[in-house]
NUMARNU-239792 format. One record per residue: y, x, z of N, C-alpha, C in turn. Coordinates in steps of 0.02 Angstrom, whole numbers, plus 50000, padded with zeros to 5 digits. Each point is the difference from the previous one (the first is absolute). Layout:
<rokes>
+-------+-------+-------+-------+-------+-------+-------+-------+-------+
|    ny |    nx |    nz |   cay |   cax |   caz |    cy |    cx |    cz |
+-------+-------+-------+-------+-------+-------+-------+-------+-------+
|     Y |     X |     Z |     Y |     X |     Z |     Y |     X |     Z |
...
+-------+-------+-------+-------+-------+-------+-------+-------+-------+
</rokes>
This chain:
<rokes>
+-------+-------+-------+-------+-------+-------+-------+-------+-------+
|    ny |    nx |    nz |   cay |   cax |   caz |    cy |    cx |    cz |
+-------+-------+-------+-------+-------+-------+-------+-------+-------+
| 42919 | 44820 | 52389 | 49952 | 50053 | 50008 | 49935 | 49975 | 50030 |
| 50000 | 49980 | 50059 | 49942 | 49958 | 50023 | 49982 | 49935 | 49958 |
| 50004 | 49989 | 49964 | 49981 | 49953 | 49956 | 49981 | 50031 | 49923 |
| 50016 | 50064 | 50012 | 49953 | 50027 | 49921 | 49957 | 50021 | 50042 |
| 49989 | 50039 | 50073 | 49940 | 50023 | 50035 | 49966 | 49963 | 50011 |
| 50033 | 49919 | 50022 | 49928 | 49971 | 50015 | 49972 | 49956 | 49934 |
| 50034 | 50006 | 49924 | 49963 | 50001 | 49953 | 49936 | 50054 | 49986 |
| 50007 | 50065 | 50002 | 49969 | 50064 | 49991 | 49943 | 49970 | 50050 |
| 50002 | 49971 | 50058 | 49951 | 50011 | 50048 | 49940 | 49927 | 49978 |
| 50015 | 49939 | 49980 | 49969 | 49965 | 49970 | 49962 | 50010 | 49953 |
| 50034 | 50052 | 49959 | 49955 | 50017 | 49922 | 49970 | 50060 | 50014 |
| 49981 | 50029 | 50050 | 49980 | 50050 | 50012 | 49942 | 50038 | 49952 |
| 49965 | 49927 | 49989 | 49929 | 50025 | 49965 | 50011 | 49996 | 49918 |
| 50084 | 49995 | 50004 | 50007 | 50012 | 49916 | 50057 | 50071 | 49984 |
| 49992 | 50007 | 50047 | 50047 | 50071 | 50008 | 49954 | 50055 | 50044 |
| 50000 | 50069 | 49982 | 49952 | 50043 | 50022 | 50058 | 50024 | 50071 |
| 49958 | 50004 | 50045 | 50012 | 50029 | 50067 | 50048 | 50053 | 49983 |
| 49980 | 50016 | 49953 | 50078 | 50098 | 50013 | 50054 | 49941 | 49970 |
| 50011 | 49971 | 49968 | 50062 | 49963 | 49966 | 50042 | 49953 | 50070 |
| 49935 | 49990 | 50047 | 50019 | 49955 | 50051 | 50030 | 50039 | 50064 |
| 49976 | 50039 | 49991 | 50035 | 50055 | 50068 | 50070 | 50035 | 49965 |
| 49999 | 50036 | 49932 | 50067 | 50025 | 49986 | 50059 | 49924 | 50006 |
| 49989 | 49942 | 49984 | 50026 | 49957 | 49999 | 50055 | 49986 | 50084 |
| 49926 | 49994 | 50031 | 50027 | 50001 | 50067 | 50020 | 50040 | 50035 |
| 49995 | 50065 | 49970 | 50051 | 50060 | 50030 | 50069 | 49988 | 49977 |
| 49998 | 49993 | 49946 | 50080 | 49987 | 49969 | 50023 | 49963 | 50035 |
| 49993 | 49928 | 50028 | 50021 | 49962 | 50041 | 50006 | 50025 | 50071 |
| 49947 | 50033 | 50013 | 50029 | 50030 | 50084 | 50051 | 50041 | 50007 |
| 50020 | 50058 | 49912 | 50047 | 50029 | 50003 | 50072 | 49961 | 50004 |
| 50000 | 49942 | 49970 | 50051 | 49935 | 49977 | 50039 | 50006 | 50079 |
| 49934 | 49958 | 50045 | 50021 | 49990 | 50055 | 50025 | 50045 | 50032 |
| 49988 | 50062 | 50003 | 50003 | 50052 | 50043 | 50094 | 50018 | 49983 |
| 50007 | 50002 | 49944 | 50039 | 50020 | 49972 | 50075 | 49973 | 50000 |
| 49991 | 49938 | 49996 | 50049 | 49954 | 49969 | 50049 | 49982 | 50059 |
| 49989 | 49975 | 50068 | 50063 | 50018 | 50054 | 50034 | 50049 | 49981 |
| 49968 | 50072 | 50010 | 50049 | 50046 | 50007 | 50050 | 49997 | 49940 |
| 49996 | 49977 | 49945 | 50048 | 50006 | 49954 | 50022 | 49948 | 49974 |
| 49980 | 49913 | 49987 | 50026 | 49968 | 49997 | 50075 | 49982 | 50038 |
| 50005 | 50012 | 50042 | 50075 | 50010 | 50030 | 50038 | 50045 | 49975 |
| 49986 | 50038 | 49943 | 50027 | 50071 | 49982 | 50039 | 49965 | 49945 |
| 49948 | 49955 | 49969 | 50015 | 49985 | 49921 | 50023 | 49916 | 50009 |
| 49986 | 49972 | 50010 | 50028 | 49929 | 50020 | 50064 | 49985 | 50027 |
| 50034 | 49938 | 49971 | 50064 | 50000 | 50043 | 50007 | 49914 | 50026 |
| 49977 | 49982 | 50059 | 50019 | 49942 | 50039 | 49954 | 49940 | 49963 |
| 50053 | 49968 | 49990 | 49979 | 49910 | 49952 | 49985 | 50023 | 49925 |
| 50027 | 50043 | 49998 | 49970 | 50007 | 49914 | 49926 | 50020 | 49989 |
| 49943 | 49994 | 50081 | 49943 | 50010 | 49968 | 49990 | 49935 | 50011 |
| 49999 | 49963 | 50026 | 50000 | 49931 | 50010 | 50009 | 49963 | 49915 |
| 50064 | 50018 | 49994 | 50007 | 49971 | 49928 | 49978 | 49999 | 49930 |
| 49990 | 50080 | 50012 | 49940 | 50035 | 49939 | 49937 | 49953 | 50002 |
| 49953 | 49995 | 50080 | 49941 | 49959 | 50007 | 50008 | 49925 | 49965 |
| 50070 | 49971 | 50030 | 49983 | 49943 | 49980 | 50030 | 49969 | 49892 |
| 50022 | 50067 | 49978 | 49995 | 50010 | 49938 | 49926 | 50008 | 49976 |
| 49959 | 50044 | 50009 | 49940 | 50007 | 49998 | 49952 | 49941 | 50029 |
| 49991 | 49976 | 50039 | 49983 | 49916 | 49997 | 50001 | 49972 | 49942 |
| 50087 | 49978 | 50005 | 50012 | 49960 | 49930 | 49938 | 50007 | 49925 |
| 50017 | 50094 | 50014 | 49954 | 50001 | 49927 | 49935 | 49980 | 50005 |
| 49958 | 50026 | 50049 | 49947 | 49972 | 50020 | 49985 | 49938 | 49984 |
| 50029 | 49953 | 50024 | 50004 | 49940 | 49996 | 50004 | 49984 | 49915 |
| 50041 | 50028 | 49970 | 50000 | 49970 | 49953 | 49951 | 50032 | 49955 |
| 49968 | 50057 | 50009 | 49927 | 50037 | 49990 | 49934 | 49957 | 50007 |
| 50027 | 49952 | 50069 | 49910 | 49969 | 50005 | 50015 | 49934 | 49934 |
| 50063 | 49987 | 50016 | 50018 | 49928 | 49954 | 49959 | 50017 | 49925 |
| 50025 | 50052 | 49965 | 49984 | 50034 | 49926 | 49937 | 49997 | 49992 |
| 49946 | 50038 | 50056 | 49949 | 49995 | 50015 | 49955 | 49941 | 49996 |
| 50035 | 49972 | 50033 | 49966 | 49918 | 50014 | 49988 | 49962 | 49912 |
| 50065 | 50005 | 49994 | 50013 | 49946 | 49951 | 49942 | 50057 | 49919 |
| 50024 | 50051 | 50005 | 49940 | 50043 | 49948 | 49943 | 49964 | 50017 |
| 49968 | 49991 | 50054 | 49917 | 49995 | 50014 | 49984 | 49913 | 49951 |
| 50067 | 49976 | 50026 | 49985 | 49921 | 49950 | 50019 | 49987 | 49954 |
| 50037 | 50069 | 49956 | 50008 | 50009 | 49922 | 49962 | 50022 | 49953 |
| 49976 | 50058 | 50044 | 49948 | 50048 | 49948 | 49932 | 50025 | 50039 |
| 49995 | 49954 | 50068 | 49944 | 50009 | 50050 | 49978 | 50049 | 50044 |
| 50044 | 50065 | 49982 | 50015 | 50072 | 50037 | 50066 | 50007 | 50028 |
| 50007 | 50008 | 50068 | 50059 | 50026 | 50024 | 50025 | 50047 | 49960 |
| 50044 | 50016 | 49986 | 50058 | 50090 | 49981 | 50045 | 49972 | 50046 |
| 50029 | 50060 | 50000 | 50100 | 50019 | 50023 | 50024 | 49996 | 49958 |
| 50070 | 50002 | 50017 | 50040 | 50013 | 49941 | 49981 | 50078 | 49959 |
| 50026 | 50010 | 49932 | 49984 | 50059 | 49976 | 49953 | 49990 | 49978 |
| 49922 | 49983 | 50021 | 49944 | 49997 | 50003 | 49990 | 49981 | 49899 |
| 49977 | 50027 | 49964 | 49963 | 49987 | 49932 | 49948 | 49955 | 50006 |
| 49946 | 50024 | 50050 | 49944 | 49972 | 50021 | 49973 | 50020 | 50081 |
| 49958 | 49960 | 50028 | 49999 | 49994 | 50063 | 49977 | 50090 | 50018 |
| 49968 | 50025 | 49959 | 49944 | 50055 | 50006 | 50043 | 50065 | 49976 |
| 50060 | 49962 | 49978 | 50065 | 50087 | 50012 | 50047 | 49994 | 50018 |
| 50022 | 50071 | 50036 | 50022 | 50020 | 50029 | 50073 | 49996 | 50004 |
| 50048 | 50012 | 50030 | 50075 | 49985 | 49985 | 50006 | 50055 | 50035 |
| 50036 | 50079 | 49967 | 50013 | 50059 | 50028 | 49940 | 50053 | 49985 |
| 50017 | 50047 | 50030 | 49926 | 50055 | 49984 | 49965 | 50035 | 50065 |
| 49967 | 49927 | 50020 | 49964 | 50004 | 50071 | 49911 | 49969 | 49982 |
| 49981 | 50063 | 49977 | 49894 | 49967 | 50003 | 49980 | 49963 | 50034 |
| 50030 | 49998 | 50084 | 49975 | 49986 | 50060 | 50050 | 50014 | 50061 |
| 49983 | 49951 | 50038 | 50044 | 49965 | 50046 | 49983 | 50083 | 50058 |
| 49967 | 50031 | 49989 | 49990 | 50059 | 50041 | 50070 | 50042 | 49976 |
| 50000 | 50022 | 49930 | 50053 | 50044 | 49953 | 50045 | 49969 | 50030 |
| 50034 | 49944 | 50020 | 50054 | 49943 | 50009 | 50032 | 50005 | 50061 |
| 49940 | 50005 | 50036 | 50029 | 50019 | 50093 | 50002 | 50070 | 49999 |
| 49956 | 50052 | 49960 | 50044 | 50070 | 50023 | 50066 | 50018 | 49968 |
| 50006 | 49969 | 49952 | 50075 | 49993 | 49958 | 50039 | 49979 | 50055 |
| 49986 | 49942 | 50029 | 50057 | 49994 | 50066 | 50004 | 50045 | 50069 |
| 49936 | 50018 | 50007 | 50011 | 50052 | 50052 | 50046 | 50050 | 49990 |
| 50030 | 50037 | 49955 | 50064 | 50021 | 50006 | 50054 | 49984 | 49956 |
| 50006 | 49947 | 49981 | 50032 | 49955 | 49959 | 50073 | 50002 | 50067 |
| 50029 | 50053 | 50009 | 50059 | 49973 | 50056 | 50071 | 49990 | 49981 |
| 50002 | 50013 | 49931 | 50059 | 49994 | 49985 | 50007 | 49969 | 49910 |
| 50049 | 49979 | 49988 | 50001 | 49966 | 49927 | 49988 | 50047 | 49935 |
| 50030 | 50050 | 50012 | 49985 | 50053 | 49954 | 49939 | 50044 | 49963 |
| 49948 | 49992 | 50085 | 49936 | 50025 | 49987 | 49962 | 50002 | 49920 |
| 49963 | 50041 | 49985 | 49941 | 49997 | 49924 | 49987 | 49964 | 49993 |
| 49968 | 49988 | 50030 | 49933 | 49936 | 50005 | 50056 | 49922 | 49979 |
| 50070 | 50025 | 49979 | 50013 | 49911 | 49988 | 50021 | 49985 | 49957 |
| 49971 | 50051 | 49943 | 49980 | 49947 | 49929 | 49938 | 49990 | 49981 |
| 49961 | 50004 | 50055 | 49921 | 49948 | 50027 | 50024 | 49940 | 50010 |
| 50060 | 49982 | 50021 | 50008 | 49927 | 50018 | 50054 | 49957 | 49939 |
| 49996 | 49943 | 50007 | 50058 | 49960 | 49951 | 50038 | 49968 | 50028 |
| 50056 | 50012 | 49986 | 50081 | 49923 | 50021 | 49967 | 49959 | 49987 |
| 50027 | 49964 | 50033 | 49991 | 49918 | 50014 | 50046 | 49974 | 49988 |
| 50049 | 50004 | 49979 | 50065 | 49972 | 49963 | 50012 | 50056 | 49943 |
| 49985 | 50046 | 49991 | 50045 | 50025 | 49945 | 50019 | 50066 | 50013 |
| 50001 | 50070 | 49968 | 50022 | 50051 | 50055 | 50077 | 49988 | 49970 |
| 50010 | 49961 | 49939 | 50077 | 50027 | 49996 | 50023 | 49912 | 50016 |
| 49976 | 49973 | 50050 | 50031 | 49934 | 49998 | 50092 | 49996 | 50041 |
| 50011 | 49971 | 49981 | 50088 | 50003 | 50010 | 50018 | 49986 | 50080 |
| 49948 | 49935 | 50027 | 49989 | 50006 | 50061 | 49991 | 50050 | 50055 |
| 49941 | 50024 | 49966 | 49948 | 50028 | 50043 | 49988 | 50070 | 49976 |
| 50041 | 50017 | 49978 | 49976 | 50093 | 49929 | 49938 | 50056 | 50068 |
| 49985 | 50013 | 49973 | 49973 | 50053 | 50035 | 50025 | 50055 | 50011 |
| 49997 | 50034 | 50060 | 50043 | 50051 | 50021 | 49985 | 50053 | 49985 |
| 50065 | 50039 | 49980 | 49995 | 50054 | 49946 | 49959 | 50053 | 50042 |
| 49959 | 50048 | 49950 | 49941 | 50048 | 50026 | 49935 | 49970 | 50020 |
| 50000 | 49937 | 49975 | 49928 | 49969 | 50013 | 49986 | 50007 | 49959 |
| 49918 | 49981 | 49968 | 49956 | 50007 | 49949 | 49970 | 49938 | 49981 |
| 50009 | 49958 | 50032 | 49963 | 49909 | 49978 | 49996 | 49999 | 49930 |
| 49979 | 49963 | 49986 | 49992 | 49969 | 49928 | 49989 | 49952 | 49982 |
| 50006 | 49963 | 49935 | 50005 | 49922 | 49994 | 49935 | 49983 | 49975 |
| 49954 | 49944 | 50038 | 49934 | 49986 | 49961 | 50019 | 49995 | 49934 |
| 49942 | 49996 | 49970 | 49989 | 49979 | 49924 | 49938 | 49970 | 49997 |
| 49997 | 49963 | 49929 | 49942 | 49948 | 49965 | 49963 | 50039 | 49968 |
| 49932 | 49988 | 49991 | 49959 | 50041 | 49967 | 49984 | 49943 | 49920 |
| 50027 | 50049 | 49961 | 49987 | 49970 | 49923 | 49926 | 49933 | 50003 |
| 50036 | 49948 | 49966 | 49929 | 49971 | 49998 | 49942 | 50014 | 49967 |
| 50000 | 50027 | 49944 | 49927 | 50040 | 49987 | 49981 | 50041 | 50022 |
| 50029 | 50030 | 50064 | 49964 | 50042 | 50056 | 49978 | 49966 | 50057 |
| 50025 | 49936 | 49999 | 49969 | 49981 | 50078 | 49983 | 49925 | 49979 |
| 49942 | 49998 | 50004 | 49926 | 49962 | 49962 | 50025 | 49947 | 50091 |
| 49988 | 49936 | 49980 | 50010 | 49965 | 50074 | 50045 | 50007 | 50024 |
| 50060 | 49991 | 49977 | 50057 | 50028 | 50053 | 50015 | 49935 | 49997 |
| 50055 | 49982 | 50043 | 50044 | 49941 | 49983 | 50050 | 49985 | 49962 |
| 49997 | 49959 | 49948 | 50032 | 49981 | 49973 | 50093 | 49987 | 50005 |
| 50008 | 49991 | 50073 | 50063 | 50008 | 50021 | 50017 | 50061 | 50025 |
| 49960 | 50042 | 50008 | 50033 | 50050 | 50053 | 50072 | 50031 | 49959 |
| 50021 | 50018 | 50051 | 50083 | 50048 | 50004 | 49982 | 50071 | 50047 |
| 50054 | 50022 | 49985 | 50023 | 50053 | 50026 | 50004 | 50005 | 50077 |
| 49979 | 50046 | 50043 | 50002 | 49971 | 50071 | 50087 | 49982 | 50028 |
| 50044 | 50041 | 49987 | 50065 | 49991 | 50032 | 50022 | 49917 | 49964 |
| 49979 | 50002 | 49935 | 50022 | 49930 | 49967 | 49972 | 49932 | 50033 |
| 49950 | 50002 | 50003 | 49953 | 49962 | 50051 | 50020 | 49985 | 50081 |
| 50021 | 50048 | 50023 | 50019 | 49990 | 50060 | 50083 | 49974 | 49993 |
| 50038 | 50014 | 49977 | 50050 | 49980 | 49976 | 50011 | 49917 | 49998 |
| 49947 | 49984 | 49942 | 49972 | 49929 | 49997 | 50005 | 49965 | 50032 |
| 49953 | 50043 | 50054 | 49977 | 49964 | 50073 | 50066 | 49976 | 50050 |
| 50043 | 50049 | 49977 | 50090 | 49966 | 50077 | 50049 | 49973 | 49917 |
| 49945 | 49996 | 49960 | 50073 | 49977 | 49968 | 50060 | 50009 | 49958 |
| 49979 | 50067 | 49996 | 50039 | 50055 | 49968 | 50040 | 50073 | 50062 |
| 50004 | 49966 | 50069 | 50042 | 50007 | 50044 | 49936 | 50084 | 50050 |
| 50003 | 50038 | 49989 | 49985 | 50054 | 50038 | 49997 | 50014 | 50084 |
| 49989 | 50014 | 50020 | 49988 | 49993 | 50096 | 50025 | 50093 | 49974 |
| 50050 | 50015 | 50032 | 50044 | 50055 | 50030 | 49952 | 49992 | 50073 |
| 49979 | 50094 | 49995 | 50011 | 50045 | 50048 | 50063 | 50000 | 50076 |
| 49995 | 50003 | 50057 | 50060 | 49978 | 50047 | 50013 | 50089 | 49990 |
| 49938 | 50043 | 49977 | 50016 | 50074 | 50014 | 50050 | 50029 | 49945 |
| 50037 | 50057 | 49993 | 50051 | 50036 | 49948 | 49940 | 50007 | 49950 |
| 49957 | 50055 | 50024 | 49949 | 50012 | 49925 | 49917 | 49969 | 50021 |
| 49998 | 49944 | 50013 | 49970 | 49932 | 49997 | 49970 | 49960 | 49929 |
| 49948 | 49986 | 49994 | 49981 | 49989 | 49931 | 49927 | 49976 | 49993 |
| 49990 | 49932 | 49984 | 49928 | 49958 | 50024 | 49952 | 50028 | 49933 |
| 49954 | 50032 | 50040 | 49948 | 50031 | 49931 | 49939 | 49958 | 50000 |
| 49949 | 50028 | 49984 | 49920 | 49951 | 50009 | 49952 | 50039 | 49966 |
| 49922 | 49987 | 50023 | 49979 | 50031 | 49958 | 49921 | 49968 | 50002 |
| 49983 | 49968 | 49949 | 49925 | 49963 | 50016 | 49931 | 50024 | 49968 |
| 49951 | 50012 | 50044 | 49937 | 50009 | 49993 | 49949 | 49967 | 49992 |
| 49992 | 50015 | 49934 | 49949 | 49960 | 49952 | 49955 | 49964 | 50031 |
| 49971 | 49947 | 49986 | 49936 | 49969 | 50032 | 49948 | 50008 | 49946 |
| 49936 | 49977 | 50023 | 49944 | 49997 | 49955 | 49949 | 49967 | 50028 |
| 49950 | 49996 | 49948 | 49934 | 49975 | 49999 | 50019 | 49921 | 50006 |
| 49934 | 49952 | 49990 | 49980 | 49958 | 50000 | 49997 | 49956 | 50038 |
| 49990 | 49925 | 49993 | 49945 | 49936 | 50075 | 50034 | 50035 | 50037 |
| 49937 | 50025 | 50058 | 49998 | 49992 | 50062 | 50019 | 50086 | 50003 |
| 49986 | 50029 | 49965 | 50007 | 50061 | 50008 | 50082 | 50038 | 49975 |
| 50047 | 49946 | 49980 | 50056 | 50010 | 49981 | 50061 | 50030 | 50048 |
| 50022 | 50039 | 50001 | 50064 | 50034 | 50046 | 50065 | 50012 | 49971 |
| 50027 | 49959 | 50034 | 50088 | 49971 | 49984 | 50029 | 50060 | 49994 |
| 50048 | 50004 | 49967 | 50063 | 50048 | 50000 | 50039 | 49988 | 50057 |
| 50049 | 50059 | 50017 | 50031 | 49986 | 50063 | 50067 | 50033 | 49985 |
| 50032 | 49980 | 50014 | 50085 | 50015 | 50009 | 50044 | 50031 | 50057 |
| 50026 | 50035 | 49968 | 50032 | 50062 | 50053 | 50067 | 49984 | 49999 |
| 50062 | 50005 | 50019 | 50068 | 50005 | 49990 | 50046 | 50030 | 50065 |
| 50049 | 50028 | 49980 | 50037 | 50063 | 50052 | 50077 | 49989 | 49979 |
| 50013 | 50048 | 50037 | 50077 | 50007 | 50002 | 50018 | 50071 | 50002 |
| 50019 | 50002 | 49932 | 50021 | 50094 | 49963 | 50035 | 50034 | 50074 |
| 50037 | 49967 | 50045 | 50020 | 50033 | 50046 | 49961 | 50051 | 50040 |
| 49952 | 49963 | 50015 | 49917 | 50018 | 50022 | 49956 | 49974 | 49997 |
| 49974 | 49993 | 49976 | 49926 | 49967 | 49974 | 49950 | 50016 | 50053 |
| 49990 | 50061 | 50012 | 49968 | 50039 | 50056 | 49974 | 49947 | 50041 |
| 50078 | 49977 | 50029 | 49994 | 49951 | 50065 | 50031 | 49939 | 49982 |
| 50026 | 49980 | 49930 | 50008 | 49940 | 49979 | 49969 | 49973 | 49951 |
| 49934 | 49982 | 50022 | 49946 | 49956 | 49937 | 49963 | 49941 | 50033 |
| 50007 | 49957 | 49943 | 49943 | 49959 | 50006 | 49960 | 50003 | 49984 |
| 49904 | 49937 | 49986 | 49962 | 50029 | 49980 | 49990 | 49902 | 49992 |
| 49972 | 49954 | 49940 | 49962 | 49948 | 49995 | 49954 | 50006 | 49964 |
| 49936 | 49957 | 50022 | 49958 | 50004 | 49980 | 49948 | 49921 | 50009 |
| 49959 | 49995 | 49964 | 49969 | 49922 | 49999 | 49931 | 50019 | 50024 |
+-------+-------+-------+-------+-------+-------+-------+-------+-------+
</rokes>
């Protein structure tokens, strides 16, 4: 959270002041909020374990990243067609954090805005029944002018990435989603895509956020 705020507060002069204050209200609500009920919804070592599942992916998020920039000279994520779309149905990293502001439970609307990261029907890892996830997809190549030549499917891709082998949830209805926001423009004036990922348990209060 403090690390998408103190992004917002750097770019200030590329983001209009009302975008910068609703931003940082949402976050004061985060804080305000999140004691009283994280103990409600959490159970012991299994948030511990969820985090350090979510690492992993991370980690293997910047790796994908990395190695894109010295394939095709643009970072993507996994999923990613091209650096400049989107993975899920998020315009903006604003739409993204109020989706999580009440994002408290796996079931919520708002979560076939987001995509599995393994698969919703993977044998491992299935997604828990009454959720709404959904599995990325490829955009036809005569629709997407510049795309990459390799891209996959996001759950296939990440898949890739351990191997074939899925990172399980420590929670019952637990389930690693993601959801990335497009980058754009040019040189100097170019702005990376950024990567989100949660845990269907709660996302609310179980997400990450990377960014370059």
């Amino acid at each position: 959270m403090i690390k998408t705020l103190n992004r917002y507060f750097r770019n200030t002069t590329g983001q209009s002041l009302a975008e910068f204050a609703v931003i940082t209200a949402m976050m004061a609500t985060f804080i305000a909020t999140a004691s009283a009920k994280f103990s409600n919804v959490m159970e012991g070592g299994k948030v511990r374990k969820t985090e350090e599942g979510m690492d992993k992916l991370l980690q293997q998020a910047q790796d994908y990243y990395q190695k894109a920039v010295v394939r095709e000279g643009r970072g993507r994520y996994p999923g990613q067609d091209r650096f400049d779309l989107a993975v899920g149905d998020f315009e903006t990293e604003l739409d993204l954090i109020s989706s999580l502001e009440t994002f408290e439970y796996y079931n919520n609307e708002d979560g076939e805005k987001w995509r599995s990261i393994f698969g919703i029907a993977n044998a491992e890892a299935p997604m828990p029944e009454g959720a709404s996830f959904i599995n990325d997809t490829i955009i036809p190549d005569e629709e997407c002018k510049g795309c990459s030549e390799d891209r996959l499917e996001g759950h296939t891709d990440w898949l890739f990435s351990f191997g074939g082998n899925a990172i399980v949830s420590p929670f019952q209805d637990g389930h690693y989603i993601y959801a990335v926001i497009a980058g754009s423009g040019t040189g100097e004036s170019t702005v990376r895509p950024i990567l989100y990922i949660a845990d269907a348990e709660s996302p609310q209060f179980l997400h990450k956020m990377l960014e370059f």
